[in-house]
C-alpha positions as a Markdown table, in Angstrom:
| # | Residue | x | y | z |
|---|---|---|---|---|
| 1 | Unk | 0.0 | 0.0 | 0.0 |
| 2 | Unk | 1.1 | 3.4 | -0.6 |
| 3 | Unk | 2.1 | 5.6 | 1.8 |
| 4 | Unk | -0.7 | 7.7 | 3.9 |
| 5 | Unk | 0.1 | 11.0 | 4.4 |
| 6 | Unk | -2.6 | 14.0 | 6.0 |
| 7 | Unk | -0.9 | 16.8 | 3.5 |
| 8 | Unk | 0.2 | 16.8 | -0.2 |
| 9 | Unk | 1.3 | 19.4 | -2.4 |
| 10 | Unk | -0.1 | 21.2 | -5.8 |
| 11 | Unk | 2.2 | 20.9 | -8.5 |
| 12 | Unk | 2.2 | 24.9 | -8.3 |
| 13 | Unk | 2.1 | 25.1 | -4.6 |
| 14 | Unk | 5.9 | 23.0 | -4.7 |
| 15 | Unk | 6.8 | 25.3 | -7.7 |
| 16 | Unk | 6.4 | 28.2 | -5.0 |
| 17 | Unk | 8.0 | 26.3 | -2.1 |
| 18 | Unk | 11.0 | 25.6 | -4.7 |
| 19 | Unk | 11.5 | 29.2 | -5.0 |
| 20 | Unk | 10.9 | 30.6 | -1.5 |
| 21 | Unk | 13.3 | 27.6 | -0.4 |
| 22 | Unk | 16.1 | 29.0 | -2.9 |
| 23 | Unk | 15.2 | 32.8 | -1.8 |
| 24 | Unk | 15.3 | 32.5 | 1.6 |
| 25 | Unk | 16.2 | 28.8 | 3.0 |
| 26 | Unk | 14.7 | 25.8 | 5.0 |
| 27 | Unk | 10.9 | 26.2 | 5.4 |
| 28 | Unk | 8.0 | 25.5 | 7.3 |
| 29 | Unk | 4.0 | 25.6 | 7.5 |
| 30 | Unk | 1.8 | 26.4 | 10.3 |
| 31 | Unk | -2.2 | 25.9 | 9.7 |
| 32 | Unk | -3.5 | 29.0 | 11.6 |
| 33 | Unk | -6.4 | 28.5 | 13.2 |
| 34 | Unk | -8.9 | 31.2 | 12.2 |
| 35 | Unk | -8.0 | 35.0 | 12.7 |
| 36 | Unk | -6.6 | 37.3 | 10.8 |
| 37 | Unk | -5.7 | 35.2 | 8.2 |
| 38 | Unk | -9.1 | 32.6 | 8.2 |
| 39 | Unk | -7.5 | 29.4 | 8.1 |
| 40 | Unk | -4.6 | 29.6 | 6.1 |
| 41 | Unk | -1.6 | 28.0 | 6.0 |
| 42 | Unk | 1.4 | 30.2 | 6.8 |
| 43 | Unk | 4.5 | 29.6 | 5.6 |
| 44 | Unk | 8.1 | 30.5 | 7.6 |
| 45 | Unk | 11.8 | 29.9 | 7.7 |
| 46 | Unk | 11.9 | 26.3 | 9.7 |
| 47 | Unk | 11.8 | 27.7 | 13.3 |
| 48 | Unk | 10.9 | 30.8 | 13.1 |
| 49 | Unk | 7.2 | 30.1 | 14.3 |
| 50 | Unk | 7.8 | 28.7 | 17.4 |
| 51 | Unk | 6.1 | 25.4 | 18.1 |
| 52 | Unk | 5.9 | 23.3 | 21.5 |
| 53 | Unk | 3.6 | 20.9 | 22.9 |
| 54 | Unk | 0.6 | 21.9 | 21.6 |
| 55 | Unk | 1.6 | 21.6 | 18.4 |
| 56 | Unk | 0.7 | 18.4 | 16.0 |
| 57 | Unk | 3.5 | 17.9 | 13.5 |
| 58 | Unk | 1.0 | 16.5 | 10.8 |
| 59 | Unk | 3.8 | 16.3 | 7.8 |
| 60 | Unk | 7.3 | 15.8 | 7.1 |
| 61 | Unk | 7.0 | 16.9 | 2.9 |
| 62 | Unk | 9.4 | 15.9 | 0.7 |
| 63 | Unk | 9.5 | 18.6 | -2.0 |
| 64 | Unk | 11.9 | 17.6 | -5.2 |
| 65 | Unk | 14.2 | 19.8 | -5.4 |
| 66 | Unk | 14.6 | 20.9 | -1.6 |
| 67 | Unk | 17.2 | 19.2 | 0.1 |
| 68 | Unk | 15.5 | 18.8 | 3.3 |
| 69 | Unk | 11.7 | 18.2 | 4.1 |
| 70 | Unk | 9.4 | 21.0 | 5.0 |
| 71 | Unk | 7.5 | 20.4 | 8.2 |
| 72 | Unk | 3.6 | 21.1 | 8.3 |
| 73 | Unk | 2.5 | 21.9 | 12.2 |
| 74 | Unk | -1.2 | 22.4 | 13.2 |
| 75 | Unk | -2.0 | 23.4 | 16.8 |
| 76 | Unk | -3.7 | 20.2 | 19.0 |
| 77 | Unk | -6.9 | 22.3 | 19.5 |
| 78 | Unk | -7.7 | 22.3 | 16.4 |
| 79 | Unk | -6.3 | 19.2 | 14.7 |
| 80 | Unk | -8.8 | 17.5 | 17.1 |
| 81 | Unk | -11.6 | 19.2 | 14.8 |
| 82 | Unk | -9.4 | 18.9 | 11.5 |
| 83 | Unk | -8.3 | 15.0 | 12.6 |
| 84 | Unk | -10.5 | 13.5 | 9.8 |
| 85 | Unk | -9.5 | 15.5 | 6.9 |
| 86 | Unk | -6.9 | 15.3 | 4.1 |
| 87 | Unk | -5.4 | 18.9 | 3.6 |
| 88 | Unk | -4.0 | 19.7 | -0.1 |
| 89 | Unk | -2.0 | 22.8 | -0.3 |
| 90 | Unk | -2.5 | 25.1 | -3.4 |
| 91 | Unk | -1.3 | 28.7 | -4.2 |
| 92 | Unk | -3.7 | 30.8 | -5.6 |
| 93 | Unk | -3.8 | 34.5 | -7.0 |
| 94 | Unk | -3.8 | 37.4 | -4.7 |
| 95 | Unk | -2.7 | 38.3 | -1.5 |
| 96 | Unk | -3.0 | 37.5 | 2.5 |
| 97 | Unk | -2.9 | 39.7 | 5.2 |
| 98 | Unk | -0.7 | 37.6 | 7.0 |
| 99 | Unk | 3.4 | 36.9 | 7.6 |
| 100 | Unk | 3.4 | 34.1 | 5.2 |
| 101 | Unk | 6.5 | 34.5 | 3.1 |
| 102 | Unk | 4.9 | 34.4 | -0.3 |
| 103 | Unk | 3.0 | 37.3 | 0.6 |
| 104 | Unk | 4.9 | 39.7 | -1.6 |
| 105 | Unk | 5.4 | 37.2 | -4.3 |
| 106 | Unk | 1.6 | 38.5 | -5.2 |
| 107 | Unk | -0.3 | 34.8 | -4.6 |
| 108 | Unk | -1.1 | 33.0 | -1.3 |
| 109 | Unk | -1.2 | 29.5 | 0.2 |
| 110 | Unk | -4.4 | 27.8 | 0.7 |
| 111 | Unk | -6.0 | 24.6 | 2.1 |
| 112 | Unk | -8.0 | 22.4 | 0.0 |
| 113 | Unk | -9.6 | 19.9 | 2.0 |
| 114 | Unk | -11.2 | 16.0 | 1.8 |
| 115 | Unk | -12.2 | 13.5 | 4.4 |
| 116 | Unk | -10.3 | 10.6 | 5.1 |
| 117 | Unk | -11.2 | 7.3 | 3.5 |
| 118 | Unk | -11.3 | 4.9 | 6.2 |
| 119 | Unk | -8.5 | 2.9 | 5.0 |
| 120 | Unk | -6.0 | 6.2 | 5.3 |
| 121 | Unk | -8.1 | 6.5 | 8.4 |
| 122 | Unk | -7.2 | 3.3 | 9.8 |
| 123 | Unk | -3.6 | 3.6 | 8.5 |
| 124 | Unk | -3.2 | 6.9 | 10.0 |
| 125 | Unk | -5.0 | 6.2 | 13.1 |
| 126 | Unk | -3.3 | 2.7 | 13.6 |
């Protein structure tokens, strides 16, 4: 069986990681939970957003072309709401409000989202 992973990656969206990666060096994404941004995911040089213990580490993406993975954190609070769905990041036109380091490339991260199947479930969950 393949393996199960809660987040992929557009084609476009690891275009854009490619280039922020070679800009400005290891990267990271934190879902935010609602705010400012909605829910978005924000991108940031790997540490820079601090996480701890109430932090989920959801993914560990390997993005050709970037010599090292780029972690995808969600806080606990909400991946207990967000535990059943697949998250798909895109890019899309236009621009966030937030820190995200694409902001001034003109586009913006975004979340599509699925359920589970219940056999990623169960491979996830197991």
């Amino acid at each position: 069986m393949p393996e199960v992973s809660r987040v992929d990656l557009t084609p476009a969206a690891a275009d854009l990681i490619r280039r922020l990666r070679a800009d400005h060096g290891p990267l990271m994404f934190h879902q935010s939970g609602g705010c400012c941004d909605g829910s978005a995911p924000m991108c940031y040089l790997e540490g820079e957003f601090r996480t701890g213990s109430s932090d989920v580490l959801l993914a560990s993406l390997t993005v050709d072309g970037v010599g090292e993975p780029v972690t995808f954190w969600m806080s606990a609070s909400q991946f207990d709401r967000w535990r059943h769905t697949h998250l798909t990041v895109d890019v899309v036109p236009g621009r966030g409000s937030g820190f995200s380091l694409e902001a001034p490339e003109g586009v913006r991260f975004l979340i599509r989202s699925r359920l589970l199947t219940d056999a990623e479930r169960a491979a996830l969950d197991g």
